[in-house]
C-alpha positions as CSV (number, residue, x, y, z in Angstrom):
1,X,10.5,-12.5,4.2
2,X,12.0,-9.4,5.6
3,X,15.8,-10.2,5.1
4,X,17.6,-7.8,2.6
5,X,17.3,-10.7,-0.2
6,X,13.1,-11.1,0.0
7,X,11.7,-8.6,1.3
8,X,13.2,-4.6,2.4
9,X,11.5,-1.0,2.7
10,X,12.7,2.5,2.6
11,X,11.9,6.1,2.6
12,X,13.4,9.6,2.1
13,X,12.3,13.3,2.5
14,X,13.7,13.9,-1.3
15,X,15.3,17.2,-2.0
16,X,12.6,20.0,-2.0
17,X,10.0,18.6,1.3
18,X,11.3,20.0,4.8
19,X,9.5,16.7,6.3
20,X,8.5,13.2,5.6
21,X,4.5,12.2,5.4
22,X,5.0,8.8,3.8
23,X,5.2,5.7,5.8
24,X,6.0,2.3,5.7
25,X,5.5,-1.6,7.3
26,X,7.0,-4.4,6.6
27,X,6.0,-7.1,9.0
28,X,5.5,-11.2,9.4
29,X,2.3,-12.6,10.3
30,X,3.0,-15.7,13.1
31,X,0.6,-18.0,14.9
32,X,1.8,-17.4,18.4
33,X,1.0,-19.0,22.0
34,X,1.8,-16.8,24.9
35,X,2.4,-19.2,28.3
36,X,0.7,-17.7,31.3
37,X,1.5,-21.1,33.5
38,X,2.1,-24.5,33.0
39,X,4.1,-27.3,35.0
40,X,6.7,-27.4,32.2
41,X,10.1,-26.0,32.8
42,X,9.4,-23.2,31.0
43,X,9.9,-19.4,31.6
44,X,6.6,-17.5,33.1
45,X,6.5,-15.5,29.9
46,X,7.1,-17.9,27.3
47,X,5.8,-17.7,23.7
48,X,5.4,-20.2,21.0
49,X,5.6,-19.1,17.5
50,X,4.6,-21.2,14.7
51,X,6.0,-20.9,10.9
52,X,5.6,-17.4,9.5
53,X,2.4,-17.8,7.4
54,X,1.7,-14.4,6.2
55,X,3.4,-10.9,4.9
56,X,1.9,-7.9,5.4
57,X,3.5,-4.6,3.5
58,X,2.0,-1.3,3.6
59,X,2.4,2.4,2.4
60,X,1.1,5.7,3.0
61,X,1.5,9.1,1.6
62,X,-0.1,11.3,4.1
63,X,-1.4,15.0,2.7
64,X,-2.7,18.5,4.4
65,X,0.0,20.5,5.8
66,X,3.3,19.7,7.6
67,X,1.9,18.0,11.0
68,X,-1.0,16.7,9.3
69,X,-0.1,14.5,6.5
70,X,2.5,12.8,8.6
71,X,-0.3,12.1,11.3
72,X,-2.7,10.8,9.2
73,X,-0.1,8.3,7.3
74,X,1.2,7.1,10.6
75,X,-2.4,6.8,12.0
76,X,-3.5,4.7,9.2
77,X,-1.3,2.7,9.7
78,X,-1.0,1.9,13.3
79,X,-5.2,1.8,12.9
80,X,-5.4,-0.3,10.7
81,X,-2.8,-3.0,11.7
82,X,-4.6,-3.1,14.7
83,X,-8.0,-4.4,13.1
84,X,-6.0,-6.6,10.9
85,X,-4.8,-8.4,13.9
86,X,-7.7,-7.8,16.3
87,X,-10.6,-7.6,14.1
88,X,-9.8,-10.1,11.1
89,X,-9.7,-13.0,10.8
90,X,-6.8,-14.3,9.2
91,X,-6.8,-17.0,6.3
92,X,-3.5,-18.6,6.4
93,X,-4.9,-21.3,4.0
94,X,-7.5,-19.3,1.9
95,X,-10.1,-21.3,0.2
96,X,-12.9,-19.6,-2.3
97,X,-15.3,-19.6,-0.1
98,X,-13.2,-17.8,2.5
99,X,-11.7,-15.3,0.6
100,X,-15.0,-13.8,-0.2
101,X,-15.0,-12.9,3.5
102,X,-11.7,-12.0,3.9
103,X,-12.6,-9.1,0.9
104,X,-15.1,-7.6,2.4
105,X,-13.1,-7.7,5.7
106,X,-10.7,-5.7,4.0
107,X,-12.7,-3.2,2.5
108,X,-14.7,-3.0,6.0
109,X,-11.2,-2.4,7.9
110,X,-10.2,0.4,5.4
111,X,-13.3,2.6,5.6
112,X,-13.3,2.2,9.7
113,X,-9.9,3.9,9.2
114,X,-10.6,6.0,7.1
115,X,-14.0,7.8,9.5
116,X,-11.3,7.1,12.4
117,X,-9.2,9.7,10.5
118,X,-11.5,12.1,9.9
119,X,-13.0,11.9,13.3
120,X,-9.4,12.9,15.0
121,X,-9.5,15.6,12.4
122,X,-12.5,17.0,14.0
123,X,-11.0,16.7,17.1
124,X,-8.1,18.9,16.4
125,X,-7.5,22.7,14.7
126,X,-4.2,21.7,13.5
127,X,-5.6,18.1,11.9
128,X,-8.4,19.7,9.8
129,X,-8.9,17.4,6.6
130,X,-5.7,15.5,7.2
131,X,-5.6,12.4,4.3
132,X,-3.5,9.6,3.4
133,X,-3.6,7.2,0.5
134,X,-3.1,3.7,1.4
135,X,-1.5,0.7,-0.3
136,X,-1.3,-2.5,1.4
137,X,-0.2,-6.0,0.2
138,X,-0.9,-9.1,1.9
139,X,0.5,-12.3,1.1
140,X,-0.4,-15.8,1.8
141,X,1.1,-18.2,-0.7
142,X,0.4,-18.3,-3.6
143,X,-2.5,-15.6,-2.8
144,X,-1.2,-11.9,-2.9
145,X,-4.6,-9.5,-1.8
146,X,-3.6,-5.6,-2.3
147,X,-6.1,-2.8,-0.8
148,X,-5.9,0.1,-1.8
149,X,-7.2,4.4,-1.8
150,X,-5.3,7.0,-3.6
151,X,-2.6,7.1,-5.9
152,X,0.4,5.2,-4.3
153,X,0.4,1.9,-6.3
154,X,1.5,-1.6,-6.1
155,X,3.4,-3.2,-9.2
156,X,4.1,-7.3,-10.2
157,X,6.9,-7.8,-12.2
158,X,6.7,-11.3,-14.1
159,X,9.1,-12.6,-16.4
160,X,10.5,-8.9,-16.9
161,X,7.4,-7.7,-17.3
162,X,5.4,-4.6,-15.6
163,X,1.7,-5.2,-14.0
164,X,0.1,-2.5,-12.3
165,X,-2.0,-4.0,-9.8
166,X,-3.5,-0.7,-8.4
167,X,-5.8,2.2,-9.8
168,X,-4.7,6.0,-9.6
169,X,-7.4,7.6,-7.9
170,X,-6.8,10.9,-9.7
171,X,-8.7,12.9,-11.8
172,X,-6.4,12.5,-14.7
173,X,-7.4,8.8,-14.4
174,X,-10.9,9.4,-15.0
175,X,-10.7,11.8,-17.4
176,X,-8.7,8.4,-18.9
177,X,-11.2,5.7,-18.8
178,X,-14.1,8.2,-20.0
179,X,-12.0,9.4,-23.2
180,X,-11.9,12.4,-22.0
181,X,-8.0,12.6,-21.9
182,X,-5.3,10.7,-24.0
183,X,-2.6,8.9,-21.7
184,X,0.1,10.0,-22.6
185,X,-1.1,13.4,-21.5
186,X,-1.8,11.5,-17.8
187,X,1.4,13.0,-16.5
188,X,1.9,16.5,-17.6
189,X,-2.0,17.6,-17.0
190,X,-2.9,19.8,-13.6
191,X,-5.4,16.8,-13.0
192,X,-3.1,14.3,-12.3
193,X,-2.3,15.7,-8.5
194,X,-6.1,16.1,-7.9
195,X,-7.3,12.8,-5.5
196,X,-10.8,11.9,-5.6
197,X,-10.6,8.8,-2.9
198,X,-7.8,8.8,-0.1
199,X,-8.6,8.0,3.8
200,X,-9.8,11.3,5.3
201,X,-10.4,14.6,4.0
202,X,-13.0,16.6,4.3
203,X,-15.6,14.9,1.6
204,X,-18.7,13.2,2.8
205,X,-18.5,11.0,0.2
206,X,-18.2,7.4,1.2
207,X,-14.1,5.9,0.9
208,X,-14.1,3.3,-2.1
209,X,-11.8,0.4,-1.4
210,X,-10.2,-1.4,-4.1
211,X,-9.4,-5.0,-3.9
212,X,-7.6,-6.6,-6.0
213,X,-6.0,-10.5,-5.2
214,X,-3.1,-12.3,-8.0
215,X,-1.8,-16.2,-7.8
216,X,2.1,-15.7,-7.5
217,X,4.8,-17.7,-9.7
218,X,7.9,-18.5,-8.6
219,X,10.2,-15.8,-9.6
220,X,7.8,-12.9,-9.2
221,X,8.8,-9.6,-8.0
222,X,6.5,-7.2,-5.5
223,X,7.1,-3.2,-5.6
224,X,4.6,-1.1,-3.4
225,X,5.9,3.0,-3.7
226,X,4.3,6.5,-3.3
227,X,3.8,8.7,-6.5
228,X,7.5,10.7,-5.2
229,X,9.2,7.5,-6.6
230,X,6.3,6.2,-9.9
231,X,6.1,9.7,-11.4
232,X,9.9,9.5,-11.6
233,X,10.1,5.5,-13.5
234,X,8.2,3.5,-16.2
235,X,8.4,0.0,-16.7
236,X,11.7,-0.4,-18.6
237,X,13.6,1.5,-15.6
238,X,11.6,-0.7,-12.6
239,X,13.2,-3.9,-14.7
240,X,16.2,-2.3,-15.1
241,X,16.8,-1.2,-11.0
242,X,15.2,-5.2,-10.1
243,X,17.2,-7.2,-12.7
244,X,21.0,-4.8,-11.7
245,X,21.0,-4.9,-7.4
246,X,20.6,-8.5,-6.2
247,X,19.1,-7.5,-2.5
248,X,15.9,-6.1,-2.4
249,X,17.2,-3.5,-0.2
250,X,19.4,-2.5,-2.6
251,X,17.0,-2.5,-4.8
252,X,15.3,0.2,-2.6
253,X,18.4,2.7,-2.3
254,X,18.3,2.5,-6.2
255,X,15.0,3.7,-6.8
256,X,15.1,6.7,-4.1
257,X,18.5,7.8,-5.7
258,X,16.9,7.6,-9.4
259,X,13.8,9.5,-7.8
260,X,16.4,12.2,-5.8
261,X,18.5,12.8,-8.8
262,X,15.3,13.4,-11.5
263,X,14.5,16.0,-8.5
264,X,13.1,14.5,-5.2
265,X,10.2,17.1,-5.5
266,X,8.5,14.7,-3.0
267,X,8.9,12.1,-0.4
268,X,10.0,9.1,-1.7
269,X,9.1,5.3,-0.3
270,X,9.3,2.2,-1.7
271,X,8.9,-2.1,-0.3
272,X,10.7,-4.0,-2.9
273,X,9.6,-8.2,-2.1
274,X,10.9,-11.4,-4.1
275,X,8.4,-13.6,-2.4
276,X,9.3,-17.5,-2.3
277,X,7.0,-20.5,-1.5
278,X,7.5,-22.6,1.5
279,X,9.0,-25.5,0.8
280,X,6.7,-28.3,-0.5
281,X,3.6,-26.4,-1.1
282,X,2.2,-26.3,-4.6
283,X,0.3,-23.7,-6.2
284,X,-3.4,-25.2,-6.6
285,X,-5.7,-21.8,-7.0
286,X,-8.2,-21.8,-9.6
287,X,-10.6,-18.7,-8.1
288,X,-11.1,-15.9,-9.9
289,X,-8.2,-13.5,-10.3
290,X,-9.3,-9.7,-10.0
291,X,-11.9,-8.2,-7.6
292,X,-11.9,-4.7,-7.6
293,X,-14.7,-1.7,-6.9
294,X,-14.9,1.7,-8.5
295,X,-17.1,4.9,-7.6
296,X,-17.2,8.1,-9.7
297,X,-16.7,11.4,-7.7
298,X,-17.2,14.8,-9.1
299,X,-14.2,17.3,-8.1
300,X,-13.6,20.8,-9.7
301,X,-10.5,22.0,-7.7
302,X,-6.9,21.8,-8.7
303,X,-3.8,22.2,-6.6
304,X,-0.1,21.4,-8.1
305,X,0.5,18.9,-5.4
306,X,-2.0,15.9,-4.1
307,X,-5.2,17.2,-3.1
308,X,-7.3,16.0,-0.6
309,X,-11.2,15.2,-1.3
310,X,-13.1,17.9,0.0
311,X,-10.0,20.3,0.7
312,X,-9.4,23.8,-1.3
């Protein structure tokens, strides 16, 4: 799924940053055998790979200072790719008794990366509260599981229609779901930059992971992007960007120039994915479509761009 028709990434300083902090993957997930010996007439290196039977995407919009948001958005994740493939165990065929597991693997994996962050933080002067939000997207089909801390976000588009699939974790968006602030006043207010949940940080408060898993149709369309690219679009311009470039990577030079020329005030990434089914497989999923967690965290400091939990 990573050709430039199903599946590409991209990122981009913008116009007004002097470095990048977001990061991207894009990867296949293969069954593999690695040939140590055998009697075959083979090479002594020799490696089996299966179908693909899984897609991973992932992005990260690191925060705290010019080396330190780019470290912790890289660290996350190279940490956390490496527990998906050495410390999960995969469901390539994903029952509902299985994926109950594979959830809590999930949110598991993200808060061990997200004390392995703060721990190198510790470590180092120059690191001190470095953070990252995290959006990943895994897909299995027809299963799509997104995890997910901070305020980069994850769309399906359906039948030219917009679903969020992902939670802002901003103060803004609280101040939302209590009543405490209209939405359309979401974007304009000095609460909307103001993170209460991203991997690492200072805050001793415990990292909530949100989970959320979708059955795909045929025809669906995947966007994962940090908030330099969604504070720049709504709905009718995501459907407008998919529905005019015909490769997804196309797709992804759209949105970073519509994001550059409203002002690229920040770095911009985006993983535009058209998903298809393997051949032959039908769609049988009846389990229970959303599981997600939420947490309430008081925080009373404001900062025109992201802040980090715990940071001034």
């Amino acid at each position: 799924m990573t050709d430039s028709n199903l599946c590409s990434g991209a990122t981009d300083v913008g116009r007004v940053r002097e470095n990048n902090q977001d990061q991207f993957l894009v990867a296949q997930l293969r069954k593999s055998m690695l040939v140590g010996s055998s009697s075959l007439p083979l090479d002594d290196t020799h490696t089996f790979l299966g179908d693909n039977e899984g897609h991973l995407m992932v992005v990260a919009d690191g925060m705290g200072g010019h080396a330190a948001g780019e470290k912790a958005s890289s660290m996350a994740i190279e940490f956390l790719t490496d527990r998906l493939l050495n410390g999960v165990r995969w469901f390539f065929a994903i029952d509902e008794v299985a994926e109950a597991e594979f959830v809590e693997s999930l949110k598991s994996m993200l808060t061990e990366t997200h004390r392995h962050i703060q721990e190198q933080g510790r470590r180092t002067a120059t690191l001190t509260g470095m953070g990252t939000t995290l959006t990943l997207a895994y897909l299995v089909w027809p299963r799509l599981y997104v995890l997910h801390a901070g305020d980069s976000r994850c769309y399906l588009v359906r039948n030219q229609a917009v679903q969020r699939l992902t939670i802002d974790h901003t103060l803004a968006r609280r101040m939302i779901e209590s009543g405490g602030m209209k939405a359309e006043d979401e974007a304009g207010s000095r609460w909307s930059n103001v993170l209460w949940n991203v991997l690492g940080g200072r805050s001793e408060a415990d990292l909530v992971a949100e989970v959320r898993s979708v059955t795909l149709q045929k025809g669906d369309e995947i966007l994962l992007c940090s908030d330099g690219l969604h504070r720049h679009v709504n709905d009718k311009k995501i459907i407008e960007v998919l529905q005019s470039n015909d490769s997804t990577n196309a797709a992804c030079e759209a949105f970073i120039k519509l994001a550059n020329d409203a002002g690229g005030d920040d770095n911009i990434t985006i993983i535009v994915a058209r998903p298809k089914p393997p051949a032959g497989l039908a769609s049988t999923w009846t389990a229970a479509d959303d599981l997600q967690i939420d947490n309430v965290m008081n925080y009373e400091t404001y900062n025109p761009h992201d802040t980090l939990p715990g940071n001034d």
